[in-house]
C-alpha positions in Angstrom: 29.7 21.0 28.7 29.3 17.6 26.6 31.5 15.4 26.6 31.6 12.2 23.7 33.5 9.4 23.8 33.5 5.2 23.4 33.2 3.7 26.5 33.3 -0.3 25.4 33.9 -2.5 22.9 33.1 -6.0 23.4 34.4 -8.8 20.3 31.0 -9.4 17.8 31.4 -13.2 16.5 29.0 -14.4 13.5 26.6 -16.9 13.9 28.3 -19.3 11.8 31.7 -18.5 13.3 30.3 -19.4 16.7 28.9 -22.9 15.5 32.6 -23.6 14.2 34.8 -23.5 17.6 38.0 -25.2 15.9 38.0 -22.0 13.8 37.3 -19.4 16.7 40.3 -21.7 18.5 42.5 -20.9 15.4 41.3 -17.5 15.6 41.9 -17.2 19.1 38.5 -16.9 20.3 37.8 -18.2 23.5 35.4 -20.8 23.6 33.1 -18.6 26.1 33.2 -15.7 23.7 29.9 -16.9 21.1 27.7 -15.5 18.8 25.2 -12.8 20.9 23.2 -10.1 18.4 25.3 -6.4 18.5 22.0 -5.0 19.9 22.2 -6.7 23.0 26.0 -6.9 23.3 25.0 -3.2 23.4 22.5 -2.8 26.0 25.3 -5.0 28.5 28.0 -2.1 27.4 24.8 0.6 28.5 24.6 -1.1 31.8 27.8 -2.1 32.8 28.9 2.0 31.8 25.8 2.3 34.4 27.5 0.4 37.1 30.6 1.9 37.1 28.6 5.5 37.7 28.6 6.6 33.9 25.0 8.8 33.2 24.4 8.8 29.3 22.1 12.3 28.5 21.5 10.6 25.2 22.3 7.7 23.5 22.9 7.5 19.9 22.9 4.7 17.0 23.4 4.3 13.6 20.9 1.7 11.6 22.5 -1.8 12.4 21.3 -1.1 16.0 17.8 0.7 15.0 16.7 -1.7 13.0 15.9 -3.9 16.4 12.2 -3.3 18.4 14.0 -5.6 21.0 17.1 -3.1 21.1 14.5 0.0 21.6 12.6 -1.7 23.9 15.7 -2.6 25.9 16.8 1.0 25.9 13.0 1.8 26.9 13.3 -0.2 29.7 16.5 1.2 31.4 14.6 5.0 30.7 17.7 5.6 28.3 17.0 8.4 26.2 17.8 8.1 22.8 17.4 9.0 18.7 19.2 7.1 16.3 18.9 5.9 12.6 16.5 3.4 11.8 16.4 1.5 8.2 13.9 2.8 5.7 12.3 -0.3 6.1 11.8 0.0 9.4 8.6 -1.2 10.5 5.9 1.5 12.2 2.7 3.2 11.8 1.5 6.8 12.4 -0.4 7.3 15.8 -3.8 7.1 15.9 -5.8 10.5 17.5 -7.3 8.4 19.6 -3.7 7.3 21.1 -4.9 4.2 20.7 -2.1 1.0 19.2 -3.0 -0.6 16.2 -5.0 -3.4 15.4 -3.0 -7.1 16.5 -3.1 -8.0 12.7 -1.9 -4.5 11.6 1.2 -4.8 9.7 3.5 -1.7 9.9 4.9 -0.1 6.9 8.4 0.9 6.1 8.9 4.3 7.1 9.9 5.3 3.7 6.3 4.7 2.6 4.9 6.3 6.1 6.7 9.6 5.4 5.7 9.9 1.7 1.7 8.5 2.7 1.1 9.8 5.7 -1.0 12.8 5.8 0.8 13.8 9.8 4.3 13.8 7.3 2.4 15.4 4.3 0.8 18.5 6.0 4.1 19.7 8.0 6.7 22.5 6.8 10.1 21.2 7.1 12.3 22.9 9.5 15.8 23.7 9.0 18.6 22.3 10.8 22.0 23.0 11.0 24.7 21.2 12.2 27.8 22.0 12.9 30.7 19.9 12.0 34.4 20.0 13.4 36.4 19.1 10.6 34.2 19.6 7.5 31.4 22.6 6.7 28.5 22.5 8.1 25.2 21.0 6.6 22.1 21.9 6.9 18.9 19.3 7.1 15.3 19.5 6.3 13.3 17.5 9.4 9.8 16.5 10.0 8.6 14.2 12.7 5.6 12.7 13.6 4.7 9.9 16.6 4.6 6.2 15.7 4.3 3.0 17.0 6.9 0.8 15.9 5.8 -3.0 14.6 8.4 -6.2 16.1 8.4 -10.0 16.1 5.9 -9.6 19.7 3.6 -7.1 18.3 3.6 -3.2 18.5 5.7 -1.3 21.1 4.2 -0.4 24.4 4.2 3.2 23.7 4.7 6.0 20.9 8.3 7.3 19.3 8.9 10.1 17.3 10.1 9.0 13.4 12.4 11.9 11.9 12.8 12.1 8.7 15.6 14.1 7.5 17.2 15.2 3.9 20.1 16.8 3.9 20.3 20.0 1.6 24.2 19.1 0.8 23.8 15.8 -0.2 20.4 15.0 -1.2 20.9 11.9 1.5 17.4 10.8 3.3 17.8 9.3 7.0 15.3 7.9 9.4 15.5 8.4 12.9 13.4 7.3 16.1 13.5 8.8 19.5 12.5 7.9 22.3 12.3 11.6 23.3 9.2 13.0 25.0 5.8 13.8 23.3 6.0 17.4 24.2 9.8 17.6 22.3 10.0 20.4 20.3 12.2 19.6 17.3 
């Protein structure tokens, strides 16, 4: 079976917080507890479940983490499997047939625009998705997904992810997701 549950929670301090110690001291911050982005306070909570012998089948996210290449990349690197929500500004481009990266001075697009311009987005019948809810009805999604390489502050990303876009049939809500999940994935 699957089991879901939260494993860590580490104190997040602003920025400008940090800067002011005689207001984290009021606070009762300790002065070695400082400003570090929620994306990488994240990837220490991966590894330290890691250490202690806990194996994560997936790993989810909601936007305030996807929004961060460095974030992916970090998952990337630890061969964490994972899909979460990105922002529909999220920077990427389609995949090229070739396989091939972009260009260095290639700017990625938001994925709003990808999924609405991009022919791999344009040409695909959505597939139905249901999903099944505990304490509510369930809601069923449309989803298409195509590869992309996703644009950060060092360039593009090593490799490919699948963008999912997704509009849910209850709501009318749009989401954009990015997985990490294999090329031969079936949706």
């Amino acid at each position: 079976g699957s089991y879901r549950t939260l494993l860590a929670a580490d104190l997040y301090v602003p920025e400008d917080w940090s800067a002011d110690r005689p207001r984290c001291r009021a606070a009762g911050i300790p002065d070695d507890v400082v400003h570090r982005p929620a994306w990488r306070m994240a990837l220490e909570q991966v590894d330290r479940a890691r250490a202690n012998g806990v194996h994560l089948d997936w790993l989810t996210f909601d936007s305030g983490y996807g929004k961060s290449p460095a974030f992916l990349r970090g998952l990337d690197d630890r061969a964490q499997p994972f899909v979460g929500e990105v922002p529909s500004t999220f920077a990427c481009r389609v995949g090229a047939r070739s396989g091939a990266p972009p260009a260095p001075g290639v700017k990625g697009q938001p994925a709003r625009d990808v999924v609405r311009d991009a022919g791999a987005f344009r040409s695909q019948e959505w597939q139905l998705v249901r999903l099944s809810r505990a304490t509510a009805e369930d809601h069923v999604w449309r989803v298409k997904r195509v590869r992309v390489w996703v644009s950060g502050a060092d360039g593009w990303s090593a490799g490919t992810y699948w963008l999912v876009w997704a509009c849910s049939d209850h709501t009318g809500e749009e989401k954009f997701l990015v997985s990490n999940g294999p090329v031969e994935a079936t949706a």
